[in-house]
N, C-alpha and C positions, 0 to 999 in steps of 0.2 A: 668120675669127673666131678669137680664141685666149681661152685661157683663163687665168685665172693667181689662182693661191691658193685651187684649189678656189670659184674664186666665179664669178658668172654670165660669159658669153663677152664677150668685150670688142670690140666691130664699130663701123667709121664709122657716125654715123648718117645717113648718104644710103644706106645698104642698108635703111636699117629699113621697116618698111610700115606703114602708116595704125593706129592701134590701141598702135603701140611705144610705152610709157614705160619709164625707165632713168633713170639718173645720169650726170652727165660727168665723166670719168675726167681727159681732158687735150685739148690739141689736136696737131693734127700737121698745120700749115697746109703742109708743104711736101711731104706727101703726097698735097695735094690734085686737083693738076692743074688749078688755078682761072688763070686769066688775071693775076690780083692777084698782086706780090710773096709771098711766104710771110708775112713781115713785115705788109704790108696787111691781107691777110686775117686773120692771125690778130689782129690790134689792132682789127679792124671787128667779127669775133666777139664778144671782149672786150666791146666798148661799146654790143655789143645785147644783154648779159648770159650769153654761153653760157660760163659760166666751171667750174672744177672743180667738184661737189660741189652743180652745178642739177640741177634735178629737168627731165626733159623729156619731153614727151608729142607723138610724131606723130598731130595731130590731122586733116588734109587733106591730098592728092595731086592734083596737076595731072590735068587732062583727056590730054593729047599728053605720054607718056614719063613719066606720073607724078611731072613735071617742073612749076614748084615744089612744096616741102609745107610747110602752115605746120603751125608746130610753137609748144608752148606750153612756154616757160621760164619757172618755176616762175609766176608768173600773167600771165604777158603773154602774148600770140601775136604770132607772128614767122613772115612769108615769107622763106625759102631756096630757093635751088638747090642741088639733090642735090649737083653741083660741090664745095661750097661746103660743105655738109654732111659731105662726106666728109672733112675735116679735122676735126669731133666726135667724138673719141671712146667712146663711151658703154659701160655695162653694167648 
């Protein structure tokens, strides 16, 4: 996690746990380690709303590895994989 401007820590959100709401800062699809292109991922992101400036709430975790968690950008929910999450930036 880092911090930057005296404001809250800035972490992928596939670390966050069940309970996390924050804001999306940016993405960083090619620090994801996802299977997908950096390009893929970050445009499949995009077009299921995870864009700068959403509100987002880790609302559920997978049973096996806490693996997926859906998460609710600003009023929809969305299943992810942590993978796949960790290209969210949030804080």
């Amino acid at each position: 996690m880092t911090k930057r401007n005296g404001t809250r820590p800035h972490q992928p959100l596939g670390l966050a746990r069940r309970g996390y709401s924050g804001v999306i800062q940016h993405l960083a699809a090619g620090d994801a380690g996802s299977a997908l292109s950096a390009n893929e991922l970050e445009s499949r992101l995009i077009e299921l709303g995870f864009v700068e400036g959403a509100r987002v709430e880790v609302l559920h975790e997978g049973i096996v590895g806490r693996d997926p968690i859906a998460v609710r950008v600003e009023n929809v929910t969305i299943a992810v994989r942590r993978r796949e999450a960790m290209a969210i930036i949030v804080a």
